[in-house]
C-alpha positions as CSV (number, residue, x, y, z in Angstrom):
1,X,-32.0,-23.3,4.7
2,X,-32.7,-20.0,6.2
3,X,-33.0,-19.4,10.2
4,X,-33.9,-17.3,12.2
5,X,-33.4,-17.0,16.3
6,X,-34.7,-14.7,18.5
7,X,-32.2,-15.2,21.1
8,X,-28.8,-14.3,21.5
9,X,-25.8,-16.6,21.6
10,X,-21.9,-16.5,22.1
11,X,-20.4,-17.7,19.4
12,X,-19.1,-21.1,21.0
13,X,-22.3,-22.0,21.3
14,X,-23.5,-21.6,18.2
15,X,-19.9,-23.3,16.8
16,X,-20.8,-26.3,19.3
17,X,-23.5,-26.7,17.3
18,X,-22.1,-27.8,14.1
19,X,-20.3,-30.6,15.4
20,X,-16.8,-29.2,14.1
21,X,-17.9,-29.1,10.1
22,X,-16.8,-25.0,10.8
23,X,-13.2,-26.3,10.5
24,X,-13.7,-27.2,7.2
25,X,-13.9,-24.2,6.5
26,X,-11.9,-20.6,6.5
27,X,-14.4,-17.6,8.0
28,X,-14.5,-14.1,6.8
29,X,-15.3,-12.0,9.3
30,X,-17.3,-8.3,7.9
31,X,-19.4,-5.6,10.2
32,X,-18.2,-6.3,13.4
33,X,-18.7,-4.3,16.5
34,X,-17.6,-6.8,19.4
35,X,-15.5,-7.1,22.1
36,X,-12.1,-8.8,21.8
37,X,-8.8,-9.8,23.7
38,X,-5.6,-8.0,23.6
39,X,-3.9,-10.7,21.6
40,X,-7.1,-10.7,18.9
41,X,-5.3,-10.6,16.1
42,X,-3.1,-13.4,16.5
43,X,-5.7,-15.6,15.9
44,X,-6.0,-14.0,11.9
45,X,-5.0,-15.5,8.9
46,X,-5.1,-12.2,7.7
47,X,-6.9,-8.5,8.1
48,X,-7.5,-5.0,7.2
49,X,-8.4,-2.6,9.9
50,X,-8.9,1.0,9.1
51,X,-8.4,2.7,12.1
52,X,-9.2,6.2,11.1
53,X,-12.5,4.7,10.1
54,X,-15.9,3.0,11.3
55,X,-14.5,-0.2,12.7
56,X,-17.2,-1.9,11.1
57,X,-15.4,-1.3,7.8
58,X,-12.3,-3.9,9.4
59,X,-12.1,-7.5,7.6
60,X,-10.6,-10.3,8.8
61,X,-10.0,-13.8,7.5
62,X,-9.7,-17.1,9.9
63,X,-9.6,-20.7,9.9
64,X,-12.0,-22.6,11.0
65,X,-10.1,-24.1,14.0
66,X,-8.6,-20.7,14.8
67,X,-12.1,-19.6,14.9
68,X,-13.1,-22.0,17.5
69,X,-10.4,-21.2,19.7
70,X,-11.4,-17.7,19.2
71,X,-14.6,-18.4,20.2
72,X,-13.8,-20.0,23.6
73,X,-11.6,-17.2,24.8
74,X,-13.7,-15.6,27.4
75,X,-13.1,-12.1,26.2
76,X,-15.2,-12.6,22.8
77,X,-18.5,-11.0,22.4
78,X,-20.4,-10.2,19.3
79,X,-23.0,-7.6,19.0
80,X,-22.9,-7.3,15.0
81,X,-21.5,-9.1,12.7
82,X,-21.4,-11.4,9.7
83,X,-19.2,-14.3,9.5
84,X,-18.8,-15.8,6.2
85,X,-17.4,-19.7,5.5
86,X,-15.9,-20.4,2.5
87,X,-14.2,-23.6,1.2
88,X,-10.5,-23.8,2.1
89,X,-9.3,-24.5,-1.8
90,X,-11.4,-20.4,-2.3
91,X,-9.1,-17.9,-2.5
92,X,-10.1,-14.5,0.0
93,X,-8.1,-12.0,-1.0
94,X,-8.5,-9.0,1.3
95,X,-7.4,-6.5,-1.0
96,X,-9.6,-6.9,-3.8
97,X,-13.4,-8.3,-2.2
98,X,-16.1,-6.9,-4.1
99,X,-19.0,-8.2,-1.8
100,X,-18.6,-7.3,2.2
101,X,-21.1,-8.5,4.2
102,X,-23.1,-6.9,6.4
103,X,-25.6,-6.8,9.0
104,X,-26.3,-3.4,10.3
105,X,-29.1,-2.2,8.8
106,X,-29.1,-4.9,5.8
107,X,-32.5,-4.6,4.1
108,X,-31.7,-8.4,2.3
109,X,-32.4,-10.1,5.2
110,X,-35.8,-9.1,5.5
111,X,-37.0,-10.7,2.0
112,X,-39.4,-13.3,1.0
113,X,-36.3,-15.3,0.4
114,X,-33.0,-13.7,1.5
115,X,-29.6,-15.6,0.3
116,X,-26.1,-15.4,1.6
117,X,-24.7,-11.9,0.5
118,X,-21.1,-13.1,-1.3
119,X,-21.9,-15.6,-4.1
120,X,-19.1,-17.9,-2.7
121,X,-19.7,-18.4,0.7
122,X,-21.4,-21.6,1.8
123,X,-22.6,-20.6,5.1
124,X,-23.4,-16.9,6.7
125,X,-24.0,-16.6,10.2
126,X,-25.1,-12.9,11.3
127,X,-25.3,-12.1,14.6
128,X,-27.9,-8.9,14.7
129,X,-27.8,-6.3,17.5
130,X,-27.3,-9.0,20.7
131,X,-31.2,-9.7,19.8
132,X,-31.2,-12.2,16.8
133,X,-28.9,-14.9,15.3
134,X,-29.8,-15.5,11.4
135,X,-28.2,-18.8,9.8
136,X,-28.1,-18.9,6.0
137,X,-26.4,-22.6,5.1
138,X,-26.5,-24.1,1.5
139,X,-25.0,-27.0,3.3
140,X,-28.3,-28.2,5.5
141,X,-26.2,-29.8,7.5
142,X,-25.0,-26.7,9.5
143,X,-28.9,-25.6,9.7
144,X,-30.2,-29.2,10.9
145,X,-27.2,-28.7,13.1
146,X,-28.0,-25.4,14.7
147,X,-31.9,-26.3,14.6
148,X,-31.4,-29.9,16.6
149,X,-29.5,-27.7,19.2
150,X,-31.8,-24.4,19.3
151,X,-35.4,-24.2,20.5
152,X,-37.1,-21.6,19.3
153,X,-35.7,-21.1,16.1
154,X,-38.0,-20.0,13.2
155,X,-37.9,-20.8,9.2
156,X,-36.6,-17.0,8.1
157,X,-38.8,-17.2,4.6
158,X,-41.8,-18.2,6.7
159,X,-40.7,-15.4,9.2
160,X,-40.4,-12.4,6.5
161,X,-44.0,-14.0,5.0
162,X,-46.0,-12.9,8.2
């Protein structure tokens, strides 16, 4: 199920929303300008930042409880970004990912049916200029979730249709 919310959210509350099935899961973080605490990457399972480069470019991989705890540190904001679940048996190596997500100027998104950009992922939440949230989930579950929660919220293949 696609989504699409013209609103913007921190990420705890958009976490809230699935009830806790994101710690099922380990997140790969991709494209992400945001603001961060001092101790950010202690929260990482692992990362690659390029510091002589656009820090979009930066990956980093998390659990799904590390994410949460992330998410309710007060100096966490997202203003791009894609955050990419994966099942915790997957194996995300840093070094050798052939698909990076993205959101900044992503032409995919605006389809007649968009998909998750990495073939693996299960769920891919973007977070789009501090204007829009997109949800793409081929577990429903997070996108009931996240609709039950959200007023507002639009079908994203009805959405690119109009």
């Amino acid at each position: 199920m696609n989504t699409i919310l013209d609103d913007f959210l921190e990420l705890k509350e958009i976490l809230n929303s699935f009830n806790g099935l994101e710690q099922k899961y380990n997140w790969l973080l991709t494209d992400l300008d945001w603001t961060y605490p001092e101790n950010y990457l202690d929260y990482f399972e692992d990362y690659r930042e390029f510091k002589d480069s656009d820090a979009r470019l930066n990956n980093y991989l998390i659990t799904g409880d590390k994410l949460m705890q992330l998410a309710n540190n007060k100096e966490v904001y997202f203003i791009w970004g894609v955050f990419s679940a994966f099942e915790k048996n997957e194996t995300i190596d840093l070094n050798e990912i052939k698909v990076e997500p993205y959101a900044d100027g992503n032409p995919n998104f605006w389809v007649d049916n968009p998909k998750i950009q990495h073939p693996k992922a299960i769920v891919e939440l973007v977070f789009w200029d501090s204007s829009l949230i997109l949800l793409f989930s081929k577990d429903d579950t997070f996108s009931i979730n996240f609709r039950n929660t959200f007023q507002g919220w639009k079908d994203l293949n009805s959405y690119n249709q109009t």
